[in-house]
Each structure stands twice: as C-alpha cells, then as structure tokens.
C-alpha positions as CSV (number, residue, x, y, z in Angstrom):
1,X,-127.5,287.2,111.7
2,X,-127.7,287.5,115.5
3,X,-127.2,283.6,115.4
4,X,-123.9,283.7,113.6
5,X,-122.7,286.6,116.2
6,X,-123.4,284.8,119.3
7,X,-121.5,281.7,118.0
8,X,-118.6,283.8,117.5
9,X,-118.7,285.5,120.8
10,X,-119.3,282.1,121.9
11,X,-115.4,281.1,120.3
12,X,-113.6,283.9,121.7
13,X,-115.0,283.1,125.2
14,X,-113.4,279.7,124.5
15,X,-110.5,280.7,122.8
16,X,-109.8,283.4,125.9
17,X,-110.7,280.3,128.9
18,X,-108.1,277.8,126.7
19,X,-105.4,280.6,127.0
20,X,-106.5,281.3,130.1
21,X,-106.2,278.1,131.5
22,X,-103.0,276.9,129.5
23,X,-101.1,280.5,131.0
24,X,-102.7,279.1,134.6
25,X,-101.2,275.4,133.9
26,X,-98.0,276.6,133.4
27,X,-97.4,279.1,136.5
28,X,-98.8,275.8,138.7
29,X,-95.9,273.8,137.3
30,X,-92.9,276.1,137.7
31,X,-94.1,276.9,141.4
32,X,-94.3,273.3,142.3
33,X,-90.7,272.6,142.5
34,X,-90.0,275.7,144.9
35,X,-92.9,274.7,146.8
36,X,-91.2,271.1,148.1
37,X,-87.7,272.6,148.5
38,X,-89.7,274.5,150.7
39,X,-92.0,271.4,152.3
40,X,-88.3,269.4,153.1
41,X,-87.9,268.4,156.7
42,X,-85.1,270.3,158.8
43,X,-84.8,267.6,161.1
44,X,-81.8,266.1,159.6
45,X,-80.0,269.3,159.5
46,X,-80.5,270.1,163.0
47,X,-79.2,267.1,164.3
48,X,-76.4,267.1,162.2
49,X,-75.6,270.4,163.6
50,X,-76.0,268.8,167.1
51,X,-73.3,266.2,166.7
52,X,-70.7,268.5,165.0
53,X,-70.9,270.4,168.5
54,X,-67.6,270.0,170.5
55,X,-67.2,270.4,174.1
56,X,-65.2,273.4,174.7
57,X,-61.6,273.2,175.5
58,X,-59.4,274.7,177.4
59,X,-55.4,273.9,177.0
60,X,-54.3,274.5,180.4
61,X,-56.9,272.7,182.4
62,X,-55.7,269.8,184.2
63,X,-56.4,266.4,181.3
64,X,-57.8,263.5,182.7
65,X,-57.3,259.4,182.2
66,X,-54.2,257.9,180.1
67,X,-52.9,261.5,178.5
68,X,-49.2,262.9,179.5
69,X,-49.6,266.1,181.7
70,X,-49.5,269.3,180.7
71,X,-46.7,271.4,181.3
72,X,-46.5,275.2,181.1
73,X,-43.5,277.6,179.9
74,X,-43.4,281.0,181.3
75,X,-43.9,283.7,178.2
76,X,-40.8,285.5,179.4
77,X,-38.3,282.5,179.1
78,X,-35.7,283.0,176.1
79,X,-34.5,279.7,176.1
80,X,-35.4,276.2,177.0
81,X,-33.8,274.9,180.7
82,X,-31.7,271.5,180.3
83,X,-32.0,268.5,182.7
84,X,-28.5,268.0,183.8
85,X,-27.3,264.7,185.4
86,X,-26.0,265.4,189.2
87,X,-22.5,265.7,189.7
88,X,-20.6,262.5,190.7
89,X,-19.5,262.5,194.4
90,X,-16.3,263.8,195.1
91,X,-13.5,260.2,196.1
92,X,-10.2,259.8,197.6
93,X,-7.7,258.6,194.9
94,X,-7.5,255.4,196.9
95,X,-11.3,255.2,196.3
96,X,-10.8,255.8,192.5
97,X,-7.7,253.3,192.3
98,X,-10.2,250.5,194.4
99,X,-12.9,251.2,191.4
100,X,-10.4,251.4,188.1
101,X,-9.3,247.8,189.8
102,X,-12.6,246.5,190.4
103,X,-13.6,247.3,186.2
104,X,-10.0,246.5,185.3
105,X,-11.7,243.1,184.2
106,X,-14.2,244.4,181.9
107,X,-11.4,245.7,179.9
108,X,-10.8,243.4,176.5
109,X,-7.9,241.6,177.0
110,X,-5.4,241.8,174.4
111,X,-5.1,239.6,171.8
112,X,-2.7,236.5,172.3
113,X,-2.1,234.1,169.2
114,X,-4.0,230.9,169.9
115,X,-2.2,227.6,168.5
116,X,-4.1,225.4,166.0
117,X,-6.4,223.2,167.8
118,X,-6.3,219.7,167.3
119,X,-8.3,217.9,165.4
120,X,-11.8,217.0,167.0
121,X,-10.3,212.6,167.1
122,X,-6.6,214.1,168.9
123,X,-9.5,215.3,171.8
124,X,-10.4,212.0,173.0
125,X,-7.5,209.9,172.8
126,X,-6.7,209.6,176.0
127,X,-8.3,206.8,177.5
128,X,-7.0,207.4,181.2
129,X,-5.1,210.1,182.8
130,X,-1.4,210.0,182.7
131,X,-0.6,210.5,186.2
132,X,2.9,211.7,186.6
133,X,5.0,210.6,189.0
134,X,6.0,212.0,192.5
135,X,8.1,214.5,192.8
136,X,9.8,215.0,196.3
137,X,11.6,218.4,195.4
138,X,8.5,219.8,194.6
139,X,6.7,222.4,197.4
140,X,2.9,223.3,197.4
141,X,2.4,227.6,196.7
142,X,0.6,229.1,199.2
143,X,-2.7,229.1,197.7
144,X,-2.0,225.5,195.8
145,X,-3.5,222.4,196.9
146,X,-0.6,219.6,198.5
147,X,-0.9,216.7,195.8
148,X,0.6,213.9,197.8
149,X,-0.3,210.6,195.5
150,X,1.7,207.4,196.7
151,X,4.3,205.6,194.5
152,X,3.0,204.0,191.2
153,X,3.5,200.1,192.2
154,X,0.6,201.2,194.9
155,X,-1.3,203.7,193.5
156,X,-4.8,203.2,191.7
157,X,-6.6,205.7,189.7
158,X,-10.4,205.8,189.3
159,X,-11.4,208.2,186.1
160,X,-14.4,209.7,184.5
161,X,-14.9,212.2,181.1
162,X,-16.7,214.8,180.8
163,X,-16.3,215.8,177.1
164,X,-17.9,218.6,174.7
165,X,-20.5,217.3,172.4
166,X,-19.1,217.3,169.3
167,X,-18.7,219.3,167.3
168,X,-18.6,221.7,169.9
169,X,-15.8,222.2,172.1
170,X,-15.3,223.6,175.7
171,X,-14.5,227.9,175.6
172,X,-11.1,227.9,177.9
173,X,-12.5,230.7,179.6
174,X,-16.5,229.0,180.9
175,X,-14.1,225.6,181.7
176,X,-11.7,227.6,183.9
177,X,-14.9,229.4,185.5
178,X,-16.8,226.2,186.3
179,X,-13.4,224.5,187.4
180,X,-13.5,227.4,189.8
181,X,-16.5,227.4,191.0
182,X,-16.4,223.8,191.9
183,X,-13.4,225.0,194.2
184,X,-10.7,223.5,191.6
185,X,-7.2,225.0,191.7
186,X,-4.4,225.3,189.0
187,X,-1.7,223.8,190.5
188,X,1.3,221.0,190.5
189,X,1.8,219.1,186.8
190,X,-0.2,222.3,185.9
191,X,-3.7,220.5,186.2
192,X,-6.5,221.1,188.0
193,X,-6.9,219.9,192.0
194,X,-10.1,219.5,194.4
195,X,-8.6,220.8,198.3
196,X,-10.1,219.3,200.8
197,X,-10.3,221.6,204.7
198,X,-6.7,221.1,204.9
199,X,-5.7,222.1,201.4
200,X,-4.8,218.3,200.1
201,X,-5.5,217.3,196.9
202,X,-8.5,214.9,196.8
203,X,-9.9,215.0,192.9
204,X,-8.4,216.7,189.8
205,X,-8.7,217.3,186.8
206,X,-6.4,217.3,183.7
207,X,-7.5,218.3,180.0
208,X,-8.2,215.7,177.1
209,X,-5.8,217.8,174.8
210,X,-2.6,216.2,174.7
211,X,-0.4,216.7,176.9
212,X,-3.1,217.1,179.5
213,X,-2.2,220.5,181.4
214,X,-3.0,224.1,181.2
215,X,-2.0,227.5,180.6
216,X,-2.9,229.7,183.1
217,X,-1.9,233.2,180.7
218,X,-3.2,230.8,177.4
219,X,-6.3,229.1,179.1
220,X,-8.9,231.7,178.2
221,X,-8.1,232.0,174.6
222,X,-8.1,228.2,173.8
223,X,-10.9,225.7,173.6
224,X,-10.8,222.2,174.9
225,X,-12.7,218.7,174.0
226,X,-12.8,218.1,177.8
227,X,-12.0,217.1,180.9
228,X,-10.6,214.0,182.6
229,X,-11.8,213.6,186.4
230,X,-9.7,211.5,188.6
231,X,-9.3,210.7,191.9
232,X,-5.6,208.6,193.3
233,X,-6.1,206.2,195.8
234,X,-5.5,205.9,198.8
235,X,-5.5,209.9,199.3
236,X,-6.7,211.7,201.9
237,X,-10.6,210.3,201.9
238,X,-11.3,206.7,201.9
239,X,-12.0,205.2,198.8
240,X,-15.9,205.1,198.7
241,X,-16.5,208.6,199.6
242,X,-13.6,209.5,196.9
243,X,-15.4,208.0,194.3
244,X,-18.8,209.7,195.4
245,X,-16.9,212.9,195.6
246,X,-15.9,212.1,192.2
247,X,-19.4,211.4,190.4
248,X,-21.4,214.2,192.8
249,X,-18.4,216.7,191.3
250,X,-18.6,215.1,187.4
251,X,-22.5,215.9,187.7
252,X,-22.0,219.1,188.6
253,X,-19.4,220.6,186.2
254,X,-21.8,218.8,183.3
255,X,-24.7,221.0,185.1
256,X,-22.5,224.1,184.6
257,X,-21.0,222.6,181.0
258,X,-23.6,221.1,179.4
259,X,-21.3,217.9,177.8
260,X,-21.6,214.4,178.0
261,X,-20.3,212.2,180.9
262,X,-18.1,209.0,180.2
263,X,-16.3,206.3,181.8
264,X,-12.8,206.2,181.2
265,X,-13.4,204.3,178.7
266,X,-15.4,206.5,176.7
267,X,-18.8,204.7,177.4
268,X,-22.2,206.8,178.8
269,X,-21.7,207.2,182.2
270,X,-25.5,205.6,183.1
271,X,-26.5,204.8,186.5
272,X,-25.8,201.3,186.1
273,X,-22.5,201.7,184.9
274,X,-21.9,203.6,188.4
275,X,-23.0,200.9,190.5
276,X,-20.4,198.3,188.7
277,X,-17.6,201.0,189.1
278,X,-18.8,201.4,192.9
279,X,-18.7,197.5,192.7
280,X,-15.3,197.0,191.7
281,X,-14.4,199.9,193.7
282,X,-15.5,198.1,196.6
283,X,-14.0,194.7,195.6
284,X,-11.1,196.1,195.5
285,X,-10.8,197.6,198.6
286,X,-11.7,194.8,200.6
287,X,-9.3,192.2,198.7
C-alpha cells in the first residue's frame, strides 16, 4: 500500500514539473522577440539623423559663388518702383531734320513694277559692248565723269565679263553698290564710268541686258546677268596700264560679286588667257 502511494505522488511531481516547464517554455519564446527589437544597434539611426542636419539659413545674409544677389523691399512700400528709360536729350529742329535724313534710307522704298526679266540665254548675248558713238552736243554733269572716246575708224575696245553664275542673277541694288564702291559713276549713254584724278572716263561698264544701260530710279528693283568691262583706246592712260586697270578692277567687283570672269568672248578669264590679251595688246600698240 505505501508502494502504490509514493508512485502516485511520484506522477503528480512529474505531471506538475511537465506543466511547469511547458508554461516556462512558452513565456521564454514570446519574450525573445521583444528582447532583439531591443538588442538592434542605433548606430544607423544616429547617423541618419546626422546627415538630415542642414546648416542654418538666413535669407538676408549676403550668398556667396554663382547665385544672383539678394535684394530687399522695405515692408512699408505699397507698390513696386519701375526702371524707366532716361529721357532723350533735348535737339534743335535742325538736329532732328539732320537725323530723320540720315534714317530716311532705312525707310522701305515703295514698290515700283519691275518688267519681266529676260530670259537667263537674252543675258549673255552680247559678245562685245556696243560702244555708241560720240556725241559733240553732249556736256559732262557736275559730278559725271567726261567720256571723251575718239572716232570709231580709230577707236579700239578691249572687253571683259563678269557674269552671275547661272542660275543666279546679279540684285540691281549689291551691283550698283559694288559699281560704287569701285568709284564707278552713272553717267553719259546711261552706263557706268571709272574717273580718273581729273574726272575722265578711263573704264566702264555697261550691263549684259539688252540694251546695255541703266535706270538709275529702276536699277534697285531689277536683277541683271552681268556686267560688261571695257576700256576705249587711246583714252586718257596708255594702253598697258588701261588694260591692268581693267583686270585689277574685273577682280575686284567679282571679290565683291562672287560671278564668273570671261573674256569677251565668253571663255574663263585664266591667267594665261591674260597674258595673250596683254600680248596682243601689246602687239598692237607697237604696229
């Protein structure tokens, strides 16, 4: 009898120790979770405090490097102040009359009704220039050049082209210019002349465009297929220097152009085919 009641105290010790122990098991297990949210490292966290830190800033100290400076507005203004341009200086009415005629040029220029150009073949058809014959009535303007060219039976014309590459054409407004600039002036058989220091005539210069001349109120609204450069000897220089006179002044307006130079003829104008005209010019001279 006392055997059988110490093996039954002997169970509920073990039955008590497995509850016990299982009740023990389970309070380990639910702390362990809390236990490494609590173990983490704060390291991370304090240096990603540190690099969200901003320098303080302060709007109205002066900004340094590439940024626009700062400008201030008094509280107390009601409305924003205007930059106004300086007034324009008070003039004479012969001051403003001198400056409405110096931009009286920039105006447009009205329209005038431009003829129907010729076809791009009528441009080149002249082979040489036609120069007209003397005139004795005639008399020089004062700002014209004295064209003084002897009779035909003793005059002899030495010619060169300068024509627009096709199929572009001369502006009559950048030919006048150059014409210009190369000291050219619209004058008798309304073509161009070359003055020399005492205002004769030593080149000129009529268009390819039949019949040659120009329009001085016309010339700016037209286009032209070129120019035809001559020089009538004997004139004022002698003969040689003419014809150098002639090709230096060819190059030139082709500089300020941009066409082609020709013979009168209509062949390239190549260095060798400037010493045989220089040749014959020669030749002629001395026969």
């Amino acid at each position: 009898m006392t055997g059988v009641t110490g093996l039954s105290e002997l169970r509920w010790a073990l039955l008590i120790f497995g509850v016990l122990f299982f009740v023990g098991l389970t309070l380990w297990e639910l702390r362990r979770p809390r236990q490494a949210r609590n173990n983490e490292p704060t390291t991370p966290t304090r240096a990603r405090d540190v690099s969200l830190e901003l320098p303080e800033m302060h709007a109205r100290e002066p900004i340094a490097g590439r940024n626009p400076p700062l400008i201030e507005m008094p509280d107390d203004l009601d409305e924003v102040p205007v930059l106004e341009a300086p007034p324009a200086p008070l003039e004479s009415p012969a001051a403003d009359a001198a400056a409405d005629a110096e931009l009286e040029p920039l105006a447009p220029e009205p329209l005038v009704p431009q003829p129907e150009p010729p076809p791009a073949e009528a441009a080149f058809e002249v082979a040489s220039p036609d120069v007209p014959s003397g005139d004795s009535s005639w008399a020089p303007g004062p700002t014209e050049p004295l064209v003084e060219w002897p009779p035909d039976e003793e005059r002899r014309v030495v010619a060169l082209r300068l024509v627009a590459p096709l199929p572009e054409r001369f502006a009559g407004r950048s030919l006048r210019q150059a014409l210009a600039a190369e000291g050219f002036v619209l004058g008798r058989f309304d073509i161009f002349h070359k003055p020399d220091e005492e205002r004769r005539a030593v080149l000129s210069a009529a268009s390819l465009n039949r019949p040659g001349t120009f329009d001085a109120e016309t010339m700016d609204s037209q286009h032209f297929g070129g120019l035809s450069l001559f020089a009538v000897l004997p004139g004022p220089m002698p003969p040689p220097a003419a014809f150098e006179e002639l090709v230096t002044t060819a190059r030139s307006l082709n500089n300020r152009l941009c066409g082609v130079l020709q013979d009168e003829r209509g062949a390239p104008l190549t260095p060798a085919r400037i010493a045989t005209l220089r040749e014959r010019l020669a030749d002629g001279a001395s026969s």
